[in-house]
BALOBA-1460 file (C-alpha; in Angstrom, 3 decimals):
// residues 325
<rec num="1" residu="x" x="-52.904" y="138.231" z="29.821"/>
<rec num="2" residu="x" x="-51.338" y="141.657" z="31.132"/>
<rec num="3" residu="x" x="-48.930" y="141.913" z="34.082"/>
<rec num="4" residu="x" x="-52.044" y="143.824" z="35.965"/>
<rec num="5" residu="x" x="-54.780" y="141.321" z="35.231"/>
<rec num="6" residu="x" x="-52.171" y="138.500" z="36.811"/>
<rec num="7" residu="x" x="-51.368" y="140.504" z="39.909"/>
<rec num="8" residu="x" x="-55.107" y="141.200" z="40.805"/>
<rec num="9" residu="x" x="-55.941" y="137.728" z="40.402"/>
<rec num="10" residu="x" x="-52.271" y="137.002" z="42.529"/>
<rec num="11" residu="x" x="-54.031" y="139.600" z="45.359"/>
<rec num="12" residu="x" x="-57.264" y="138.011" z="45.161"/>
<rec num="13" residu="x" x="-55.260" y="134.231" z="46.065"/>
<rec num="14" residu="x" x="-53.441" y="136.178" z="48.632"/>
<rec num="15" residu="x" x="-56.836" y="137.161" z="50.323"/>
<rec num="16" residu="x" x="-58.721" y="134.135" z="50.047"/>
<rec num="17" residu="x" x="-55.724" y="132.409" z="52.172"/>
<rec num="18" residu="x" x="-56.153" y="135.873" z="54.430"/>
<rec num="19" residu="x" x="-59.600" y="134.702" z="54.680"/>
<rec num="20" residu="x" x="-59.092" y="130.806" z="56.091"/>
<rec num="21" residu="x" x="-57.653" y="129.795" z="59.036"/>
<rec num="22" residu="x" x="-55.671" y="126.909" z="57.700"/>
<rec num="23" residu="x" x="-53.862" y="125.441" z="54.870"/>
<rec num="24" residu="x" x="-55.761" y="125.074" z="51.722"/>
<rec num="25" residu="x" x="-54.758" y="123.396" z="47.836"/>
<rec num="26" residu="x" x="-55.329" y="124.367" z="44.453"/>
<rec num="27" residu="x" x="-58.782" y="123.006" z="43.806"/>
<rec num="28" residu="x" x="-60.416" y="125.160" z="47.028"/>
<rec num="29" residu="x" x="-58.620" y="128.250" z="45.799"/>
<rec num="30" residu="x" x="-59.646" y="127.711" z="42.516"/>
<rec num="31" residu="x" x="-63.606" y="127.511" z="43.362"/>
<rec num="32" residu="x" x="-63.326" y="130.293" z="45.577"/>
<rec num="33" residu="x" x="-61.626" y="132.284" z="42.895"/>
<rec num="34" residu="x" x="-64.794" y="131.159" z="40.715"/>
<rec num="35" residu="x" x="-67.376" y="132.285" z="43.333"/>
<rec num="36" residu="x" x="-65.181" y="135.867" z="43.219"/>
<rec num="37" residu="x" x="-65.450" y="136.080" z="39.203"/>
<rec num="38" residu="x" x="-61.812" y="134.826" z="38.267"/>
<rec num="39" residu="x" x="-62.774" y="131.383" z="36.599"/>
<rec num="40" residu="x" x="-59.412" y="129.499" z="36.910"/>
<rec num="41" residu="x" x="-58.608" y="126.296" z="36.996"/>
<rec num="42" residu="x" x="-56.701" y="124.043" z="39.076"/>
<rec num="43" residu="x" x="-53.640" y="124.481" z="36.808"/>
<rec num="44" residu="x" x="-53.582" y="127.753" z="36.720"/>
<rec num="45" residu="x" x="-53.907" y="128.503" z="40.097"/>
<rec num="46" residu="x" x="-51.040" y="126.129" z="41.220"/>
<rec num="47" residu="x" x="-48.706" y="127.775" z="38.652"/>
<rec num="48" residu="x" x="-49.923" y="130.819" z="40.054"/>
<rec num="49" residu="x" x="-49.185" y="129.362" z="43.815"/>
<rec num="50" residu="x" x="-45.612" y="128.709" z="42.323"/>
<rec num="51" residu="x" x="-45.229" y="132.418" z="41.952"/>
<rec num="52" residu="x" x="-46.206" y="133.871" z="45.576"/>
<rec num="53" residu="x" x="-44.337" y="130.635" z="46.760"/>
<rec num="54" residu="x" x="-41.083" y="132.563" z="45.019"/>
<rec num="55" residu="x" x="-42.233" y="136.091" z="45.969"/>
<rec num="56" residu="x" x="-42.591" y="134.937" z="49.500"/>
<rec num="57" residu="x" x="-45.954" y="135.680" z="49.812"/>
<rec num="58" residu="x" x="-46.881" y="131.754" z="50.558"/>
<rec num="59" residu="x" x="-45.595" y="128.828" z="51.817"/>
<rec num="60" residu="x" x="-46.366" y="125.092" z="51.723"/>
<rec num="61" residu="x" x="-47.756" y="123.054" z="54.398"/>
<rec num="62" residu="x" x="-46.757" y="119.677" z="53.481"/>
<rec num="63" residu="x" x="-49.743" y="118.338" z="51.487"/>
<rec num="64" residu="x" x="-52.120" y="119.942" z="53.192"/>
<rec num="65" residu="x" x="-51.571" y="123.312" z="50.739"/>
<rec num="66" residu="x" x="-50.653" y="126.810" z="51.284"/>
<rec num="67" residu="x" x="-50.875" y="129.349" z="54.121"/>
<rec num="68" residu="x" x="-50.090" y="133.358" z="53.706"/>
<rec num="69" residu="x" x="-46.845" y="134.353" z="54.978"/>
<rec num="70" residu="x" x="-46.124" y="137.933" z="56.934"/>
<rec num="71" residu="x" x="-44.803" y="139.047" z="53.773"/>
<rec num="72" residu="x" x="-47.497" y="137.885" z="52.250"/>
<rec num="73" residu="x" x="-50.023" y="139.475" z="54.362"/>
<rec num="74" residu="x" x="-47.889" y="142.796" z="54.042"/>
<rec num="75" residu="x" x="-48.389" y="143.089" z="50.248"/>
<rec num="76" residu="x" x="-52.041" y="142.404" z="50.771"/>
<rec num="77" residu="x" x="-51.743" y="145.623" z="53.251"/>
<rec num="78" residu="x" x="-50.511" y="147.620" z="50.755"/>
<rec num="79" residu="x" x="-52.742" y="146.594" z="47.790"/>
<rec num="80" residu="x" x="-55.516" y="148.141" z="50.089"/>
<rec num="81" residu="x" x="-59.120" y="147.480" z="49.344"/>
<rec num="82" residu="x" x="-60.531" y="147.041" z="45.793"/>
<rec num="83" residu="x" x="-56.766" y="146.521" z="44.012"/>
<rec num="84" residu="x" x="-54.249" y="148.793" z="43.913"/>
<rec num="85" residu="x" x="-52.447" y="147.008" z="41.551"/>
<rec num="86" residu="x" x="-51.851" y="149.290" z="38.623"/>
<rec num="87" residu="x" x="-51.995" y="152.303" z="40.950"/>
<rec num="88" residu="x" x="-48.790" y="153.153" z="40.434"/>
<rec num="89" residu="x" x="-48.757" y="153.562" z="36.732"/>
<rec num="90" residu="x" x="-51.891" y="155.093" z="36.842"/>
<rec num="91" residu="x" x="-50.724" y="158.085" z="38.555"/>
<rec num="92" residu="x" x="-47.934" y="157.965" z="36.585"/>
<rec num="93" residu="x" x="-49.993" y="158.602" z="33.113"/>
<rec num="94" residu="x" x="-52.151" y="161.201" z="35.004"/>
<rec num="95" residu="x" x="-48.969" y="163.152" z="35.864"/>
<rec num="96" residu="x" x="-47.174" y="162.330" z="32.809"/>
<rec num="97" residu="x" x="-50.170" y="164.277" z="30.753"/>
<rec num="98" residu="x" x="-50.292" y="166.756" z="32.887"/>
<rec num="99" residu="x" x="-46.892" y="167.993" z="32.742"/>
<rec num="100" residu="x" x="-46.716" y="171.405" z="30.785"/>
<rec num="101" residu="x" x="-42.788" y="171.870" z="30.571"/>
<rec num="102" residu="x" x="-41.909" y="173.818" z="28.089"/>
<rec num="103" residu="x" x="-37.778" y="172.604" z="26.394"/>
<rec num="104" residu="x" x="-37.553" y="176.517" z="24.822"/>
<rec num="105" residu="x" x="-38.947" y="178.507" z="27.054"/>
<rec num="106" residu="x" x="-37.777" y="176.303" z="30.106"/>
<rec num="107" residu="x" x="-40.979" y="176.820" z="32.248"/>
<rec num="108" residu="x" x="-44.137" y="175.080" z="33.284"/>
<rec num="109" residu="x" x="-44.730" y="172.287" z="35.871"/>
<rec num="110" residu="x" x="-42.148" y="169.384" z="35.740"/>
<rec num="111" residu="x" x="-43.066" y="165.913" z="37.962"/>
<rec num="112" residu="x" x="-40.761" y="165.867" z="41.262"/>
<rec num="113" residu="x" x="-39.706" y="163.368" z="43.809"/>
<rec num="114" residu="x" x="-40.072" y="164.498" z="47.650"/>
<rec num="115" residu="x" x="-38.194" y="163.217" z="50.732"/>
<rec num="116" residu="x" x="-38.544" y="164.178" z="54.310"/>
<rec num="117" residu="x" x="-35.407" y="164.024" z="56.399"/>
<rec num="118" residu="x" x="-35.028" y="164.604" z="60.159"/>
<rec num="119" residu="x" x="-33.818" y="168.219" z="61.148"/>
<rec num="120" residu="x" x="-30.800" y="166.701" z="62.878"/>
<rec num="121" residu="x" x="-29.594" y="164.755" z="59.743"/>
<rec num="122" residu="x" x="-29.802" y="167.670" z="57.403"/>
<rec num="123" residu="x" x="-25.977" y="168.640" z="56.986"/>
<rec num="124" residu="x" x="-25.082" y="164.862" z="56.023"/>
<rec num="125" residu="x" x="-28.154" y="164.376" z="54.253"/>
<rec num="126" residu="x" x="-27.411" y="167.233" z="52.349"/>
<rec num="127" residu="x" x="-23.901" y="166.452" z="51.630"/>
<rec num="128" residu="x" x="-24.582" y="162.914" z="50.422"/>
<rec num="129" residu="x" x="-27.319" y="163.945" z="48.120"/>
<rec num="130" residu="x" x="-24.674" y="166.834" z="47.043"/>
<rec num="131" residu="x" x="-22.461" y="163.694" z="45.864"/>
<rec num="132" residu="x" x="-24.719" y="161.894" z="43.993"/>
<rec num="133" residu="x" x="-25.927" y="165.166" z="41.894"/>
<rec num="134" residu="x" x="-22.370" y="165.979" z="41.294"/>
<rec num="135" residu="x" x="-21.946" y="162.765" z="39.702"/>
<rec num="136" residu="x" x="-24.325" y="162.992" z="37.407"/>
<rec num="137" residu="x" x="-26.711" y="160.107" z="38.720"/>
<rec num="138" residu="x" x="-29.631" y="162.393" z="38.523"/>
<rec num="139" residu="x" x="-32.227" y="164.116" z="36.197"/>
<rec num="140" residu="x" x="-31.243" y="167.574" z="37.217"/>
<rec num="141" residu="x" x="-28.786" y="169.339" z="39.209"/>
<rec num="142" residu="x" x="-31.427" y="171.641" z="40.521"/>
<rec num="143" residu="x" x="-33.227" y="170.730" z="44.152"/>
<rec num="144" residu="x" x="-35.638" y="172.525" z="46.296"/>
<rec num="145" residu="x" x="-35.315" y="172.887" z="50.096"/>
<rec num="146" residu="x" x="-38.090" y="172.755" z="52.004"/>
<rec num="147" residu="x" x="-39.370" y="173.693" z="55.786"/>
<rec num="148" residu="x" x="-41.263" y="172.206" z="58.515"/>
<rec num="149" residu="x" x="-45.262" y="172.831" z="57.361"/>
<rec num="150" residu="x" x="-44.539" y="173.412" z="53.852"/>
<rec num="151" residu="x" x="-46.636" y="171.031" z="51.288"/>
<rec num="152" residu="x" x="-46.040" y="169.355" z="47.945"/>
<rec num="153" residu="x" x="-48.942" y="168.250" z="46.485"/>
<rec num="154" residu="x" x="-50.203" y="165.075" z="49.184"/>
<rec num="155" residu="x" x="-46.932" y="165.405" z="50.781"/>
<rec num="156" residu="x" x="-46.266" y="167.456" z="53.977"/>
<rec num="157" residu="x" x="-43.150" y="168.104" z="55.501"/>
<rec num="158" residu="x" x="-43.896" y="167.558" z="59.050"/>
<rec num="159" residu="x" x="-42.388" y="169.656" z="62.060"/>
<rec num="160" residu="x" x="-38.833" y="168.729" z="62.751"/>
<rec num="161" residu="x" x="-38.133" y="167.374" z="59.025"/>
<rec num="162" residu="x" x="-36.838" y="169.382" z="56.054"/>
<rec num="163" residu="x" x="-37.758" y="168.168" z="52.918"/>
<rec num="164" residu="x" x="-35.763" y="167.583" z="49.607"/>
<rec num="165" residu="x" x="-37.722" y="167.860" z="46.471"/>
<rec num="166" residu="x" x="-35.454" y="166.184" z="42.902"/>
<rec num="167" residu="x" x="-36.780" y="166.177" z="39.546"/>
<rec num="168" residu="x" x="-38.331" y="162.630" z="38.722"/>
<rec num="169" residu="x" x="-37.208" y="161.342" z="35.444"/>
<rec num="170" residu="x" x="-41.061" y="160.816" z="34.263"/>
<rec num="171" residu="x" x="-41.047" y="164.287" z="33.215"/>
<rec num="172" residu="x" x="-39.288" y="162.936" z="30.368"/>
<rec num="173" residu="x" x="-42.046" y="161.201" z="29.231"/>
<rec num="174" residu="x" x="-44.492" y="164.285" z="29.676"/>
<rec num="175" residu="x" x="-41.666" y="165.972" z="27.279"/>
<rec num="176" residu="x" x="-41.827" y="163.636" z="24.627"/>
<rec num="177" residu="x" x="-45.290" y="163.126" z="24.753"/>
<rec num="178" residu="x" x="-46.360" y="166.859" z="24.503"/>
<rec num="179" residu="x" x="-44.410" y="166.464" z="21.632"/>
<rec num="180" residu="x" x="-46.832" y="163.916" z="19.999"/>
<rec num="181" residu="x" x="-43.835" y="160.783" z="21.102"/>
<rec num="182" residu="x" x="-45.334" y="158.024" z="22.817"/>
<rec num="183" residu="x" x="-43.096" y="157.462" z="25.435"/>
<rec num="184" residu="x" x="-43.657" y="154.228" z="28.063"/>
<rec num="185" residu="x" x="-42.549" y="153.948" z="30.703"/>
<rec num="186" residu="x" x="-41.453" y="149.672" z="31.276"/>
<rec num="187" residu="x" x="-39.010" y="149.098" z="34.260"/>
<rec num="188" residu="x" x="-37.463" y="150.673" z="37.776"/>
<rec num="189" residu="x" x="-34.400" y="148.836" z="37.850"/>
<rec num="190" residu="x" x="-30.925" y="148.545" z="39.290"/>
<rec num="191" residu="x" x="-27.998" y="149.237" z="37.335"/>
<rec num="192" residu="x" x="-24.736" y="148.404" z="37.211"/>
<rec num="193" residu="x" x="-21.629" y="151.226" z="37.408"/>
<rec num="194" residu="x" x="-18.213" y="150.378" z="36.053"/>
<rec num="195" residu="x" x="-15.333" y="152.744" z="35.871"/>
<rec num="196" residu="x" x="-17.752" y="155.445" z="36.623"/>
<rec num="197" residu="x" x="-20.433" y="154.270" z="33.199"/>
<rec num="198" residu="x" x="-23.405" y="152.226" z="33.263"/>
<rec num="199" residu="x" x="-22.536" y="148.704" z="32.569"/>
<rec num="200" residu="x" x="-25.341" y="146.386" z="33.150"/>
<rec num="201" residu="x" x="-29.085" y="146.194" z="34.801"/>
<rec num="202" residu="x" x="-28.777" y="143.757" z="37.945"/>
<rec num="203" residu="x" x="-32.461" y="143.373" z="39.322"/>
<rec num="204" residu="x" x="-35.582" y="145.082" z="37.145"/>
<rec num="205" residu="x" x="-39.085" y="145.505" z="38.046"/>
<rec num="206" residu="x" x="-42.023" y="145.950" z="35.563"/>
<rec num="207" residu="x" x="-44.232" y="149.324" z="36.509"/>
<rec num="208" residu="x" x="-46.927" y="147.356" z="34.952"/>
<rec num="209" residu="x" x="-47.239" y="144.148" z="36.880"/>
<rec num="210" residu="x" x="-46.440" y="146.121" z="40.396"/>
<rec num="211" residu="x" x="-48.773" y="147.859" z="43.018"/>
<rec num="212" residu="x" x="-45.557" y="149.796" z="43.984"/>
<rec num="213" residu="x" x="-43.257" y="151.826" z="42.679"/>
<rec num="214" residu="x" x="-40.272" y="149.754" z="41.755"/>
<rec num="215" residu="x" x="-37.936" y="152.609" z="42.656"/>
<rec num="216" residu="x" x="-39.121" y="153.111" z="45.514"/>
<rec num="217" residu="x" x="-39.172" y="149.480" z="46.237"/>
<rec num="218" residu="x" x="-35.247" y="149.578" z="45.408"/>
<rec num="219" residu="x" x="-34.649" y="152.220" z="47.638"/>
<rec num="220" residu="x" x="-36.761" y="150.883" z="51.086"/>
<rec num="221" residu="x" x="-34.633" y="147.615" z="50.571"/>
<rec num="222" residu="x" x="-31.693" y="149.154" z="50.433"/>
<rec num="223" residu="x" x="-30.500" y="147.352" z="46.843"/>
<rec num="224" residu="x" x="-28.312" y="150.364" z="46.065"/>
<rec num="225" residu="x" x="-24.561" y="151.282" z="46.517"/>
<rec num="226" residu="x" x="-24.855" y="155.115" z="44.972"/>
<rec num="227" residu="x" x="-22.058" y="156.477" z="47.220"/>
<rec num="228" residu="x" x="-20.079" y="153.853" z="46.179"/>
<rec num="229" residu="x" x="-20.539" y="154.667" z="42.711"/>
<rec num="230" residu="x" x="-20.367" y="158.193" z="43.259"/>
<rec num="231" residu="x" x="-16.982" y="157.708" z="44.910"/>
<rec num="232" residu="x" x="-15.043" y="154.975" z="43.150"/>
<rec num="233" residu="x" x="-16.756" y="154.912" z="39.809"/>
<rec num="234" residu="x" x="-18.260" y="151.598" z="40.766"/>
<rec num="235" residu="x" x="-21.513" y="150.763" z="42.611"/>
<rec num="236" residu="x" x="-25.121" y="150.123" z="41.812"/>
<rec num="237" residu="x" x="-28.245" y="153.140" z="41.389"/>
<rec num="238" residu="x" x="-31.338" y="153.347" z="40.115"/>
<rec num="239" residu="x" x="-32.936" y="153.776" z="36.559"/>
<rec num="240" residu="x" x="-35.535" y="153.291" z="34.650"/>
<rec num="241" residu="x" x="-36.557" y="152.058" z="30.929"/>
<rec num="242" residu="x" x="-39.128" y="153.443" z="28.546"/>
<rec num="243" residu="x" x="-39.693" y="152.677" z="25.152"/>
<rec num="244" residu="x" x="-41.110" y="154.548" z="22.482"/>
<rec num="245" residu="x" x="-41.595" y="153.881" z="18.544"/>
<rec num="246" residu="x" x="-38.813" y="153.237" z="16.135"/>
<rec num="247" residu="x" x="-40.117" y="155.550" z="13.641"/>
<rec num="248" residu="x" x="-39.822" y="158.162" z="16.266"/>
<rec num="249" residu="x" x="-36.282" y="158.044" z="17.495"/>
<rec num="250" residu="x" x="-34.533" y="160.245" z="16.011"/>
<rec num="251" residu="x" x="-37.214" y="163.150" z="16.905"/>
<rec num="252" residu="x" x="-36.740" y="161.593" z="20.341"/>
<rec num="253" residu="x" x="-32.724" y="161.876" z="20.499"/>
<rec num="254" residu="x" x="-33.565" y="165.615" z="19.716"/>
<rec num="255" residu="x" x="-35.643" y="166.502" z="22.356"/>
<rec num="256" residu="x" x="-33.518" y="164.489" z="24.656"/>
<rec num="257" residu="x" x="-30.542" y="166.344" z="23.436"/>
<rec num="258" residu="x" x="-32.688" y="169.348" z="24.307"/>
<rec num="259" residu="x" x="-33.838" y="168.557" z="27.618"/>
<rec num="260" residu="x" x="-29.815" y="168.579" z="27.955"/>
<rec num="261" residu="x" x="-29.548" y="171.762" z="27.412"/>
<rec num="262" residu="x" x="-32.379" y="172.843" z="29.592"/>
<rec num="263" residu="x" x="-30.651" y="171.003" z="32.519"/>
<rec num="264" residu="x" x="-32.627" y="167.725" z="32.029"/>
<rec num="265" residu="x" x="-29.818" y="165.565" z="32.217"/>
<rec num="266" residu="x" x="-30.700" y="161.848" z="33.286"/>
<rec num="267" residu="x" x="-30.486" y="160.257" z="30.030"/>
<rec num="268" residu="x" x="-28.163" y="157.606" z="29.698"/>
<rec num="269" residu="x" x="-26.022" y="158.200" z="26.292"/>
<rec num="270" residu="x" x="-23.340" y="156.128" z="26.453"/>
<rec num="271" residu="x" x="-22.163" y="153.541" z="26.331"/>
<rec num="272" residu="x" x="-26.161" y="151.932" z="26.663"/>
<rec num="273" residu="x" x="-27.108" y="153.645" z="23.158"/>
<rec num="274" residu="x" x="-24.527" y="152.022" z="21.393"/>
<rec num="275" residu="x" x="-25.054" y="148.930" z="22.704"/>
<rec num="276" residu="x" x="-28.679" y="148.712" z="24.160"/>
<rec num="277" residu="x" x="-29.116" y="145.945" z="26.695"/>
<rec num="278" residu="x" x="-31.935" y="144.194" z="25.064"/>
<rec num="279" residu="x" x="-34.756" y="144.458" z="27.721"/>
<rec num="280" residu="x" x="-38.080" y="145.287" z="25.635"/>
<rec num="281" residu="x" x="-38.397" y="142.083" z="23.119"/>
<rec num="282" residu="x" x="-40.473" y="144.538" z="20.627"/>
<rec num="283" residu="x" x="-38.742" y="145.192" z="17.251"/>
<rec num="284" residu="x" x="-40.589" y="148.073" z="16.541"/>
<rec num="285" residu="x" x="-39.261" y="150.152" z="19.359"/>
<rec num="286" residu="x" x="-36.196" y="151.528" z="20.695"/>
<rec num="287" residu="x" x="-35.395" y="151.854" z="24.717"/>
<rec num="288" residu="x" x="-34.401" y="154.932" z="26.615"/>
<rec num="289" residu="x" x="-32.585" y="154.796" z="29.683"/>
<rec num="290" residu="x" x="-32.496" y="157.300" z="32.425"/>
<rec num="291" residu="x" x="-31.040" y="157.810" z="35.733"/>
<rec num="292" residu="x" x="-33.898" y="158.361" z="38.635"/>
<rec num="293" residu="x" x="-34.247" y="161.382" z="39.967"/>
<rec num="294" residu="x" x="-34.770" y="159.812" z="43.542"/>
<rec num="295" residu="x" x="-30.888" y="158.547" z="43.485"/>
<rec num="296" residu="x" x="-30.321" y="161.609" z="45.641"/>
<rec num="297" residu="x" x="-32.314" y="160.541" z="48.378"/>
<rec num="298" residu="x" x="-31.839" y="156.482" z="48.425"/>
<rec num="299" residu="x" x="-28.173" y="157.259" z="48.764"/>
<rec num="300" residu="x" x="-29.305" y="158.448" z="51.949"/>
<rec num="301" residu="x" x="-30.793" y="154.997" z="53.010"/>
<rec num="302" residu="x" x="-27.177" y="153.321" z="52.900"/>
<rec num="303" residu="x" x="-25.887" y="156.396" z="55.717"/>
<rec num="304" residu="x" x="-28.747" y="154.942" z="57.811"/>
<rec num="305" residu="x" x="-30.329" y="158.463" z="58.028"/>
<rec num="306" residu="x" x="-34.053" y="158.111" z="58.850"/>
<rec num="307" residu="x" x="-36.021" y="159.820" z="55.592"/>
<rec num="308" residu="x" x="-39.390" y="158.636" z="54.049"/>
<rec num="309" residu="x" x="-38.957" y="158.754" z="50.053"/>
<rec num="310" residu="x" x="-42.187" y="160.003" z="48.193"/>
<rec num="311" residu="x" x="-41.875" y="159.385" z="44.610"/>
<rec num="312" residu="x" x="-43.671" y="160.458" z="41.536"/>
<rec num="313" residu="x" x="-45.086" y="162.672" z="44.081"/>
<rec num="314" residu="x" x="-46.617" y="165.631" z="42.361"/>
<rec num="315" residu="x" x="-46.321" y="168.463" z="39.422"/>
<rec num="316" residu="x" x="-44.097" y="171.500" z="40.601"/>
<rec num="317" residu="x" x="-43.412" y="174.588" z="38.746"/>
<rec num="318" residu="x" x="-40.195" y="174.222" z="37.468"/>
<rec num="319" residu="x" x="-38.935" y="177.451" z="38.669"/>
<rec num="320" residu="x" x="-39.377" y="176.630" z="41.777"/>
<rec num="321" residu="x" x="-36.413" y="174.022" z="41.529"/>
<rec num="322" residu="x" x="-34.217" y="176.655" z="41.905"/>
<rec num="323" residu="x" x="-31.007" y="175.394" z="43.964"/>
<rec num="324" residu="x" x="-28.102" y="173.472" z="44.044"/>
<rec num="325" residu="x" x="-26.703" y="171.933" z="46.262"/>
C-alpha cells in the first residue's frame, strides 16, 4: 500500500467522523468506509484510528469510540474536496519536468520559492534572510525583490508587502532529470547543525504520504533555529532527500558539481556523503541531500515578522534571479 492510498483512506475516516454528531467505533467506520468504496475491515481501521489518534486528528471517548478533533477538522480543511493528498508532489513532478535550466549555458526557467513580507518589516527581513544566504543554507545566493502588484505565477504580492523570491532546491531534480537521471524527491526534513556542518536529521516528513508541503509545514510551526545556526554554527534548518539510481551516481556527482559552478549550491557534500544517514532502505540507490531554498524566509518566522511562505511556487527565468542580498 503507498503512503497516498493510506492518507486518502486516513481523510476519508476523518470525514465520516466530520459527518456524525457523536462518538463512533471501528466496526461503524468500517461499513461506512465500505458504502464509500474503501473495503476495510475492523482491524484495519482501528490500526488506522491508532494513527490520527497520534497525529491528533482524533481522540477517544471512553468506549463509546472516536470523535474529530480541531486539528483534526483542520487537516480535513486543507485536504479540500475530492483529496488533495498527493497534491503536493504532483505539482512538484509537473514543475520538475518543466524546468528548462540549462548547467552550460546557465539560462532557462529554474523552480522558485516566494514569500510576501509586510512593507514595514522589509529592512530586518532582509537582513535576516541576508544571514542565512551568507551561510550557505541555501540553493543559491541569488534572490529577486519584488513590489506591491507584481505576480509570480499564482502568487501576488499584495499592496503593502514586498516579496522575496529564492531558488527552490527541486530544480535540482529538473537538472538531473533533463539529463536522463531519475531523481526523487523522498523527505522535507529538519536537520541538525554542529560546528557550523550538518550532523543529523531531527524530524522528517515523506512528500509522498503528505497533502502539504513538509517544508512548508516545518516552517508555519516554527521547528527551525536557522539564525542560530547561521550565527553560532549550531541550530536546526531545513532540507530535503532525493534518491536516484546507484548506477547513476557518479553522472549525478557531476552535474551536481556543475550546478556548483553555475551558483546552484544547496547540495550537502560533506560530511553526509561520506557517511550517508541511512534514510531510503533501497540498496539500489544512493541519497542526495540539499539545503531548501525556503531557509531564507522561515528564518524569518523565528524574528516573529508576519510573511506568508509560498513554496514550490512556480518556474521563473533564471535571469531574473538577479540579486544578492
Amino acid at each position: 500500500m503507498t503512503n497516498i492510498e493510506t492518507e486518502r483512506k486516513l481523510i476519508e475516516i476523518l470525514r465520516i467522523l466530520d459527518e456524525t454528531d457523536e462518538a463512533i467505533g471501528a466496526r461503524m467506520i468500517s461499513a461506512n468506509l465500505s458504502q464509500r468504496g474503501y473495503p476495510i475491515g475492523e482491524r484495519a481501521v482501528r490500526h488506522y484510528l491508532v494513527l490520527l489518534d497520534y497525529k491528533g486528528f482524533t481522540t477517544k471517548i471512553g468506549n463509546a469510540g472516536r470523535v474529530i478533533t480541531e486539528k483534526g477538522l483542520k487537516e480535513l480543511d486543507e485536504a479540500i474536496v475530492g483529496d488533495r493528498v498527493g497534491f503536493v508532489i504532483t505539482k512538484i513532478d509537473e514543475l520538475v519536468y518543466r524546468t528548462s535550466f540549462d548547467l552550460k549555458l546557465r539560462n532557462g526557467d529554474i523552480i522558485v520559492n516566494v514569500a510576501t513580507i509586510d512593507k514595514n518589516d522589509f529592512d530586518v527581513a532582509i537582513e535576516a534572510a541576508a544571514e542565512t544566504i551568507d551561510s550557505g543554507y541555501t540553493v543559491s545566493p541569488y534572490v529577486r525583490v519584488l513590489e506591491e502588484g507584481d505576480k509570480v505565477g499564482a502568487v501576488f504580492i499584495p499592496y503593502g508587502s514586498v516579496g522575496l523570491v529564492t531558488m527552490c532546491s527541486m530544480t535540482v531534480d529538473g537538472i538531473l532529470i533533463k539529463h536522463g537521471i531519475p531523481s526523487s524527491i523522498k523527505y522535507g526534513g529538519l536537520l541538525g547543525i554542529k560546528n557550523s556542518q550538518p550532523i543529523a536529521y531531527t524530524d522528517l516528513i515523506s512528500y509522498g504520504g503528505t497533502s502539504l508541503d513538509p517544508i512548508q509545514i516545518f516552517t508555519a510551526r516554527r521547528m527551525t533555529s536557522i539564525l542560530a545556526a547561521a550565527r553560532s554554527g549550531e541550530g536546526t534548518v531545513l532540507a530535503n532527500v532525493r534518491t536516484v539510481p546507484a548506477v547513476a551516481s557518479e553522472k549525478s556527482i557531476e552535474l551536481l558539481l556543475d550546478a556548483k559552478k553555475a551558483g546552484i549550491v544547496g547540495w550537502i557534500e560533506s560530511p553526509m556523503q561520506e557517511s550517508s544517514p541511512g534514510i531510503c532502505a533501497e540498496n539500489d540507490v544512493v541519497e542526495i541531500n540539499n539545503y531548501a531554498g525556503a531557509n531564507p524566509m522561515a528564518a524569518l518566522y523565528e524574528l516573529e515578522i508576519a510573511v506568508k511562505v509560498h513554496s514550490i511556487s512556480a518556474l521563473m527565468d533564471v535571469k531574473l534571479l538577479n540579486q544578492r542580498l
